[in-house]
C-alpha positions as CSV (number, residue, x, y, z in Angstrom):
1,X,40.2,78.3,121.5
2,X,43.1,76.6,123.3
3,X,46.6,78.4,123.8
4,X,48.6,77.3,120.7
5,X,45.9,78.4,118.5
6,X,45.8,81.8,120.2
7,X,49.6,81.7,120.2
8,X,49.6,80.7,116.4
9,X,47.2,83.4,115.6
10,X,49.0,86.5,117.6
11,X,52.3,85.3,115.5
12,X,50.5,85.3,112.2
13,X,49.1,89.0,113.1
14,X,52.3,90.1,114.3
15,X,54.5,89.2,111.0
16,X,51.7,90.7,109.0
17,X,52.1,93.6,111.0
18,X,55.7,94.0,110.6
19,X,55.7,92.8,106.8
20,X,53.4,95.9,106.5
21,X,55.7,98.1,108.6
22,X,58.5,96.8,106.6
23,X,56.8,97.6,103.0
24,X,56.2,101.0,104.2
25,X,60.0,101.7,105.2
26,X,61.2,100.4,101.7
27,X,58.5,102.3,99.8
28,X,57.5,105.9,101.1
29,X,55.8,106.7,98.1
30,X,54.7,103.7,96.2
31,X,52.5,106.2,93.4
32,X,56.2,107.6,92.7
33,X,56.4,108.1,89.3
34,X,60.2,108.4,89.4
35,X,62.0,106.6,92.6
36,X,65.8,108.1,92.5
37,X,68.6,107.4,95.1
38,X,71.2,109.1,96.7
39,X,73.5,110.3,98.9
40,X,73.6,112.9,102.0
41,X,77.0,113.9,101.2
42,X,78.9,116.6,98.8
43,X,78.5,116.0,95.1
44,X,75.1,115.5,95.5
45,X,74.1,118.8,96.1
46,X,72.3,118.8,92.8
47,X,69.2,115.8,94.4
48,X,69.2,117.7,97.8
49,X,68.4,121.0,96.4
50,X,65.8,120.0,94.0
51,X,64.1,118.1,96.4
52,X,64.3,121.0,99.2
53,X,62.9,123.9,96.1
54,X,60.3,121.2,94.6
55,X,61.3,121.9,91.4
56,X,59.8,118.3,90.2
57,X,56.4,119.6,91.5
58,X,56.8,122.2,88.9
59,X,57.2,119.9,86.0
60,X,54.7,117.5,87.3
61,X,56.6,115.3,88.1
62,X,56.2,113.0,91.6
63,X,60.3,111.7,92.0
64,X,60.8,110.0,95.6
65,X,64.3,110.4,97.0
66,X,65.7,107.4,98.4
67,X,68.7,108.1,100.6
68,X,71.5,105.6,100.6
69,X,74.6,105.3,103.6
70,X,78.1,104.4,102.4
71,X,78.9,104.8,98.8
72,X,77.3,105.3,95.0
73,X,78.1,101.9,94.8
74,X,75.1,101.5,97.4
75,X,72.9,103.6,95.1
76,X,73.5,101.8,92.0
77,X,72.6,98.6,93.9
78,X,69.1,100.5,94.4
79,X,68.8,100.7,90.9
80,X,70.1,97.1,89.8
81,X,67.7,95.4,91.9
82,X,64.7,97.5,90.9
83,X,64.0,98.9,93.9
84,X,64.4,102.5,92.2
85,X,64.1,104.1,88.9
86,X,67.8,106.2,88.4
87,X,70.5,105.7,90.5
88,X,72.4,109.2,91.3
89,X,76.4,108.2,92.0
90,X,79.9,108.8,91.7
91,X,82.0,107.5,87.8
92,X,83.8,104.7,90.2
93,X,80.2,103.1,90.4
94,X,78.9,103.8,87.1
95,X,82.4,102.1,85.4
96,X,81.8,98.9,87.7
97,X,78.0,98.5,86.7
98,X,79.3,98.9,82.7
99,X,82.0,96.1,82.9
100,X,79.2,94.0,84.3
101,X,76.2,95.0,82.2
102,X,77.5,97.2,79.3
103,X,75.1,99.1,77.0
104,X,71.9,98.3,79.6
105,X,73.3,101.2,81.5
106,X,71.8,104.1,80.5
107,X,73.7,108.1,81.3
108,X,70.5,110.0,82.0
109,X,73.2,113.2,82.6
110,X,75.6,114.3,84.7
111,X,74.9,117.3,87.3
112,X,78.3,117.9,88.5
113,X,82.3,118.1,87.5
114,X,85.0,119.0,90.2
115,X,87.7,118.0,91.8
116,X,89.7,117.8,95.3
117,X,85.9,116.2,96.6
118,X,88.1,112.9,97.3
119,X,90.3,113.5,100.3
120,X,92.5,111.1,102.7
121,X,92.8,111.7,106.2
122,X,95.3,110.7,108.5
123,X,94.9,109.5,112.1
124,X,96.7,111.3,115.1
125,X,98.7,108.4,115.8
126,X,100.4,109.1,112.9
127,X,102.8,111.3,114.3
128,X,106.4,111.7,115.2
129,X,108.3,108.9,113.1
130,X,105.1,107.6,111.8
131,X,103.9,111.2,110.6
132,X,102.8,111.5,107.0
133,X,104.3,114.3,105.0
134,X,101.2,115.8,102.8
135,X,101.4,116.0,99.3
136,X,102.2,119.8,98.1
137,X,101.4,120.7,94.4
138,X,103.4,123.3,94.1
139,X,106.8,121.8,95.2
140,X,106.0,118.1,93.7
141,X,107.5,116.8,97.2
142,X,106.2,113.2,95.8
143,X,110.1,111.9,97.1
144,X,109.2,113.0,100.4
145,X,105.5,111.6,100.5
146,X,107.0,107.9,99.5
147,X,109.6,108.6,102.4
148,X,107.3,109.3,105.0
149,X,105.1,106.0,104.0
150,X,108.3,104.0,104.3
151,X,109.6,105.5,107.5
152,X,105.8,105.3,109.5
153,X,105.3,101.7,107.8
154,X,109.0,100.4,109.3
155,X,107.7,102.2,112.5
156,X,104.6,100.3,112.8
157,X,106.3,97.1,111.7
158,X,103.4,96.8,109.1
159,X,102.0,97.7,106.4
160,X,99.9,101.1,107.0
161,X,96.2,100.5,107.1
162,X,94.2,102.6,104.7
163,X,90.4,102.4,105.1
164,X,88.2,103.0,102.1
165,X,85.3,101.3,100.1
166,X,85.4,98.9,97.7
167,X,83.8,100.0,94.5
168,X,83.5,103.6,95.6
169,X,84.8,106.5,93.3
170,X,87.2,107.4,95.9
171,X,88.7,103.6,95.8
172,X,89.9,104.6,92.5
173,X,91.2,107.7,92.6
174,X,93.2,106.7,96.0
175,X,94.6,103.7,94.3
176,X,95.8,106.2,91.4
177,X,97.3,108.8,93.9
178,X,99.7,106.1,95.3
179,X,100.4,105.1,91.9
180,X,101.3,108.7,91.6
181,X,103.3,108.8,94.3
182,X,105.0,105.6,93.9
183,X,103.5,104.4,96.8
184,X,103.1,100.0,96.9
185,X,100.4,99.2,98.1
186,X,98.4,95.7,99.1
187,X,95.1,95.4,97.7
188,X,91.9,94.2,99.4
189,X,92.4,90.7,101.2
190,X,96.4,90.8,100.3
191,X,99.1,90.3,103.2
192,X,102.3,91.3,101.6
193,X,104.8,92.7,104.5
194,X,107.0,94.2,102.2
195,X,104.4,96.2,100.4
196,X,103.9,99.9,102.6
197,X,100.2,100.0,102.3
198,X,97.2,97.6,102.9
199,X,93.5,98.5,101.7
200,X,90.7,97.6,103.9
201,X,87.3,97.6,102.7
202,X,85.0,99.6,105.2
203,X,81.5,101.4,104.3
204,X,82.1,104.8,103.9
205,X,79.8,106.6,106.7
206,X,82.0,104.1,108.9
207,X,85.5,105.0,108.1
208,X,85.5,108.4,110.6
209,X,84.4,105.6,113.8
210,X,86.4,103.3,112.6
211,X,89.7,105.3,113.0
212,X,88.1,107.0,116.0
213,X,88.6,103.1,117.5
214,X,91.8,103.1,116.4
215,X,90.7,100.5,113.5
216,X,92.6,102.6,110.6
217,X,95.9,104.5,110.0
218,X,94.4,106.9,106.9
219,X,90.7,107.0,105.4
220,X,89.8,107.8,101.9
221,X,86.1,109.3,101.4
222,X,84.4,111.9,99.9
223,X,83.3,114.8,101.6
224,X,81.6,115.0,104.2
225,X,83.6,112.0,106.1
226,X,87.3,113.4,105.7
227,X,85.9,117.1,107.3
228,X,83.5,114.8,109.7
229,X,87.0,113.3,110.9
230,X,88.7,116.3,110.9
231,X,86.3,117.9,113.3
232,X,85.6,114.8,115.5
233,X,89.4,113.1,116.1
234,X,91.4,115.7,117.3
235,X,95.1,115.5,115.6
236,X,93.8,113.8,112.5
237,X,95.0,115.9,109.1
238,X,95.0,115.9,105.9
239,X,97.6,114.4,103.3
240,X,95.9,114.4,100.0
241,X,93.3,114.5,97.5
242,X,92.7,113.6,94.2
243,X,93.1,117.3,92.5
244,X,96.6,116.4,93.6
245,X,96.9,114.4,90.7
246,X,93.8,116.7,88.6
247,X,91.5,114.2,88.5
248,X,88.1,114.7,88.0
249,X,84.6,113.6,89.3
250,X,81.3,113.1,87.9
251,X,77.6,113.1,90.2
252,X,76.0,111.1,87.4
253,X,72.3,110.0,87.4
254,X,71.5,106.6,85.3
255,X,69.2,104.3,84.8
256,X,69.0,100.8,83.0
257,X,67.7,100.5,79.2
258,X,64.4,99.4,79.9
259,X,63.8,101.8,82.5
260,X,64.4,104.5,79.8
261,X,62.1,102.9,77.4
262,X,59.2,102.8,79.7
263,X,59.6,106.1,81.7
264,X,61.1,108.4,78.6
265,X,58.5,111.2,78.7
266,X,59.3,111.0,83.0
267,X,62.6,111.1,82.9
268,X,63.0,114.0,80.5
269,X,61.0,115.8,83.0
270,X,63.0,115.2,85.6
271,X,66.5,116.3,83.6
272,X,64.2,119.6,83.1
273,X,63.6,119.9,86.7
274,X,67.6,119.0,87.5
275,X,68.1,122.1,85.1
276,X,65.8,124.7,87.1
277,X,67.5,123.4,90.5
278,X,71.2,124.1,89.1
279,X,70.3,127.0,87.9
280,X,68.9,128.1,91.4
281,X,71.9,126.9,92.6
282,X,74.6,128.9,90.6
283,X,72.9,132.2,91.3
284,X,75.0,133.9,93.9
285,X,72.3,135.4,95.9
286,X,70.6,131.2,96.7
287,X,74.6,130.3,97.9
288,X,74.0,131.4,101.3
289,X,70.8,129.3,101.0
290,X,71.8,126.4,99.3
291,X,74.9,125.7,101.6
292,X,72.6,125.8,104.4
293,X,70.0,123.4,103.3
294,X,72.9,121.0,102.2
295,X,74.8,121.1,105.4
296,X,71.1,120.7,107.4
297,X,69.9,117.6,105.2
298,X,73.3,116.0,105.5
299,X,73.4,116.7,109.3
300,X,77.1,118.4,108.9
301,X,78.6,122.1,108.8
302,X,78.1,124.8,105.9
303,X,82.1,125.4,105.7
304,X,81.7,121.4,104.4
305,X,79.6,122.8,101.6
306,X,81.3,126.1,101.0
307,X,84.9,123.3,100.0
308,X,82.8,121.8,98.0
309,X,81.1,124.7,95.7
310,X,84.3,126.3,95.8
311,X,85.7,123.4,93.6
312,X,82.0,122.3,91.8
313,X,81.0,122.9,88.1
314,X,77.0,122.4,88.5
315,X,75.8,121.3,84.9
316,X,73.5,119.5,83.7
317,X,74.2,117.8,80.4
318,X,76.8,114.8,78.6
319,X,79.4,116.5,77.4
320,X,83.0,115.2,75.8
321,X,84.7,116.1,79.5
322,X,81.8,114.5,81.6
323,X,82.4,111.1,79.1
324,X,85.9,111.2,79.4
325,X,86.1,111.5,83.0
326,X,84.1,108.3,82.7
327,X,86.0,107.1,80.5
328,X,89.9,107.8,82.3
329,X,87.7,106.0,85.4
330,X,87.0,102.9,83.0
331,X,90.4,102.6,82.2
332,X,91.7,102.8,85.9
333,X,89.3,99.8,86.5
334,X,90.5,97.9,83.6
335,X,86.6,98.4,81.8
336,X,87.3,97.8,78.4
337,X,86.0,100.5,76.4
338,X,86.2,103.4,73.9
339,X,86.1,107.4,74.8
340,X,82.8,107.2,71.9
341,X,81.5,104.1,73.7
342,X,81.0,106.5,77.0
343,X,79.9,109.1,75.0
344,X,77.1,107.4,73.8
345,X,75.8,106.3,76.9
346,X,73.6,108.8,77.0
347,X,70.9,108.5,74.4
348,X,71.4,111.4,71.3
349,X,67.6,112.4,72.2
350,X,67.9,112.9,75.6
351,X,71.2,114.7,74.7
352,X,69.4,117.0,72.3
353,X,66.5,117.5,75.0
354,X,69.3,118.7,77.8
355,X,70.6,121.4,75.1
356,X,67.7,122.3,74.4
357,X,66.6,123.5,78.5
């Protein structure tokens, strides 16, 4: 056999080889009955937890958890292009995927309502004339916020960069703080000099390395990036959140309409098991426990997930808040639709099954 042959042949194996390798990275489990991703960050304590008790076990149920980097926007990707079954996210997401594909998005529940899990960070360089006065409930200081973005943005002789992801929950609940606080701001690709903020569109487990490099002035994320940044980039501190302007925030799971049809009896299984995990979870004496595991699995400190119990609601159901905390996000997006249209999302016998548990 000459060389080329021989050469043509070790290729051939070598692709097959990594195709295989490749197949086994994207599907861990390909007798899953349920594939569900996910994120390794706060408000998705709900997945972690019932994965680390085996609750689905119980219901017999096989559920693969598919971790995602970056955003909910990342998971609902997952779902859209069938590489899993339910997509667990943020409301930003789930409004984005209505306005493009309205009633094939399915609610399967919610597991979570809170608030204050959106934070911004600002840099240490943002000091001195540039330093950023942080928002203050109690006194409504709003003037001086607005002052302090116009003083550092005529410092830095540009608009001040703000580093968050596109499509993320957190992109709109920062663009509605700044509304808030009367704050103008450029949006994604925009070069207005005259405006005092400019949003960048950076992957969410990148925006801490990113100002790190000097990249950013202020990130927006969910937890754990803004304490991540905290902890890592000395200086950096804290301006605002979005229970500044008492806004809510889902962890929903959904799925797409077919997908319900043909895994019904599955998925109500695996709402059953999401019940037995939150119910593990709101028993004081698993806290200690719980907090733990989180902070473990998402490779950051329990004082990350002690913030974010302290300001969770674990649930699992559809209720009128859940939809309408949809529904406010919808609006903020400019998704055209109706506080019943969000309610009835999810399907009024998968409703009646979560009351029932």
């Amino acid at each position: 056999m000459d060389a080329k042959k021989i050469m043509a042949i070790a290729i051939v194996a070598i692709l097959i080889v990594a195709g295989v390798g490749i197949v086994f990275l994207l599907n861990d489990d390909e007798n899953a009955e349920l594939k569900v991703s996910y994120l390794k960050k706060s408000a998705y304590e709900t997945q972690i937890i019932a994965e680390s008790i085996d609750v689905f076990s119980e219901h017999d149920l096989d559920v693969e958890s598919v971790a995602v980097s970056g955003s909910g926007s990342d998971s609902v990707n997952l779902l859209l292009t069938g590489e899993v079954d339910i997509a667990n996210t943020g409301e930003g997401p789930v409004a984005s995927a209505i306005k493009k594909y309205g009633r094939d998005i399915v609610v399967v529940c919610a597991a979570n309502v809170y608030t204050g899990g959106q934070v911004w960070v600002a840099s240490p360089e943002m000091s001195g004339s540039m330093a950023i006065t942080p928002y203050d409930k109690g006194s409504d200081n709003k003037d001086d916020v607005k002052a302090s973005f116009e003083n550092a943005k005529e410092s830095l002789g540009r608009p001040i960069s703000l580093g968050v992801q596109q499509g993320s929950t957190t992109e709109s609940e920062i663009r509605s703080w700044m509304s808030h606080m009367d704050i103008s701001f450029n949006d994604f690709g925009e070069e207005d000099n005259d405006k005092l903020v400019t949003l960048y569109n950076i992957k969410a487990n990148l925006l801490p390395s990113t100002m790190s490099n000097k990249g950013i002035d202020i990130l927006a994320a969910s937890q754990p990036y803004p304490d991540n940044t905290l902890t890592t980039i000395s200086g950096s501190y804290v301006i605002g959140s979005n229970a500044d302007i008492d806004s809510y925030g889902l962890s929903v799971y959904i799925t797409t309409k077919d997908i319900y049809i043909e895994k019904n009896a599955e998925i109500k299984r695996f709402v059953s098991a999401l019940k037995d995990a939150t119910d593990y979870m709101v028993d004081p004496n698993n806290y200690d426990e719980c907090t733990e595991t989180c902070a473990e699995v998402c490779g950051t400190d329990v004082s990350t997930f002690e913030s974010a119990w302290s300001v969770s609601e674990f649930q699992i159901g559809w209720t009128d808040q859940m939809a309408n905390v949809l529904y406010n996000t919808c609006q903020k997006k400019g998704v055209d639709v109706t506080p019943e249209f969000c309610k009835g999302l999810c399907p009024s016998e998968l409703n009646d099954h979560m009351s029932s548990l």
